[in-house]
C-alpha positions, 0 to 999 in steps of 0.5 A: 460412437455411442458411449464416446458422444455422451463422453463428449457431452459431459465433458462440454457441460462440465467446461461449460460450468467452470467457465460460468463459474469465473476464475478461482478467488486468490488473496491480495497479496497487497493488502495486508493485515496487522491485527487492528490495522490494514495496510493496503500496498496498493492504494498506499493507506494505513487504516485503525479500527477501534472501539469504545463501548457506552457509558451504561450511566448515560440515561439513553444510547443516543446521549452515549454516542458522542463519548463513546466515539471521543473514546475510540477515536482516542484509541484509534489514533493511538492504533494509528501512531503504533502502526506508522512507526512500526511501518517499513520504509525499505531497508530496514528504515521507519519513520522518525517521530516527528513524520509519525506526527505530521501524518498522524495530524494528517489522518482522514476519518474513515466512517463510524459505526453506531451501535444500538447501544451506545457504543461506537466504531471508528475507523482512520486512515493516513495515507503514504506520504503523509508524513511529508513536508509537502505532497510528493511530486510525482516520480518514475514507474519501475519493475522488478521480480520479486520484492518485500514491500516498503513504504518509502523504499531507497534505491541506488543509483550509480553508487548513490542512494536516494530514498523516495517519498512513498510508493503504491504497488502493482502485482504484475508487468507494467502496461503496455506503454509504460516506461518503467525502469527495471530495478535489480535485487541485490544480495544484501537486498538494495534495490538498483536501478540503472538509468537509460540514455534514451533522451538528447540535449543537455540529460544525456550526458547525465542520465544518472543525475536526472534519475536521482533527481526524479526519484528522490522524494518522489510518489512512485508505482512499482510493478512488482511479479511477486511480494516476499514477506 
């Protein structure tokens, strides 16, 4: 007993400091970054950072903001357009030019940072589902295993493939509560989800139809265990 009490003692306090110190930090797997720009899965953004440095012929740093901002706001637009075209839709798809465009003419300005100097930062921001005609009705929540991240992504239902307007990710299973329709994975990586007869009246005699009918150019929350990249 007296060398097991002090044993126990310390074995108290060391589970007593690990618990203090709160669970070890993880990465986000849905934030991603490409250089100047981030990607952020779950709030469905595309963020460009860019700086311009001060014209030293300008007779003061004030008088040098203004040009300096005009010429990374410049750059970040270009940064901003590369990484909207580049941006996967699922399935191998990206945006066509004239989305880029559209959500292009849609970004948002984040924050600007003035240096001592003159120089400026900026930063801009264009959301999934800019690049759409109108704001995207709001769609299904689905779930599935494991899944490499598209803004847009296309599923198939009942053998039609229907593409929806963006989507903002979740790492885990949906809460309690949600009606979240499973999706599966197939080989060649299409995504499937089956619609359910859970409704009476006139849809249940055609659930795959009300299925494509609310995904098709939706905003949807996909529920997903793991991301593959």
């Amino acid at each position: 007993m007296g060398v097991a009490a002090p044993l126990v003692l310390l074995a108290a306090v060391a589970a007593a400091r690990a618990a203090s110190a709160g669970p070890a930090a993880t990465p986000n797997a849905l934030e991603e970054a490409r250089g100047a720009v981030s990607i952020d899965w779950g709030e469905g953004t595309v963020i460009a950072r860019a700086g311009a440095a001060a014209d030293l012929r300008m007779p003061s740093a004030d008088l040098a903001r203004p040009g300096s901002e005009r010429r990374a706001r410049a750059s970040a637009v270009t940064r901003l357009k590369e990484a909207l075209a580049a941006l996967p839709l699922g399935g191998g798809r990206t945006l066509p030019a004239d989305a880029v465009e559209r959500a292009l003419g849609r970004a948002e300005l984040v924050d600007v940072e003035y240096q001592s100097n003159g120089g400026a930062v900026v930063r801009l921001r264009a959301r999934f589902g800019d690049w759409l005609p109108a704001p995207p009705p709001a769609g299904p929540a689905l779930v599935l295993g494991e899944a490499r991240l598209g803004a847009a992504p296309a599923l198939r239902v009942a053998g039609q493939e229907v593409a929806s307007g963006a989507a903002r990710y979740r790492i885990g299973a949906p809460p309690a509560g949600t009606h979240a329709i499973a999706v599966k994975v197939d080989r060649e990586g299409r995504w499937n989800a089956r619609a359910e007869k859970v409704n009476k009246g006139d849809k249940a005699d055609r659930p795959e139809k009300d299925l494509v009918d609310r995904l098709a150019g939706a905003a949807i929350l996909i529920y997903v265990q793991k991301v593959l990249r």
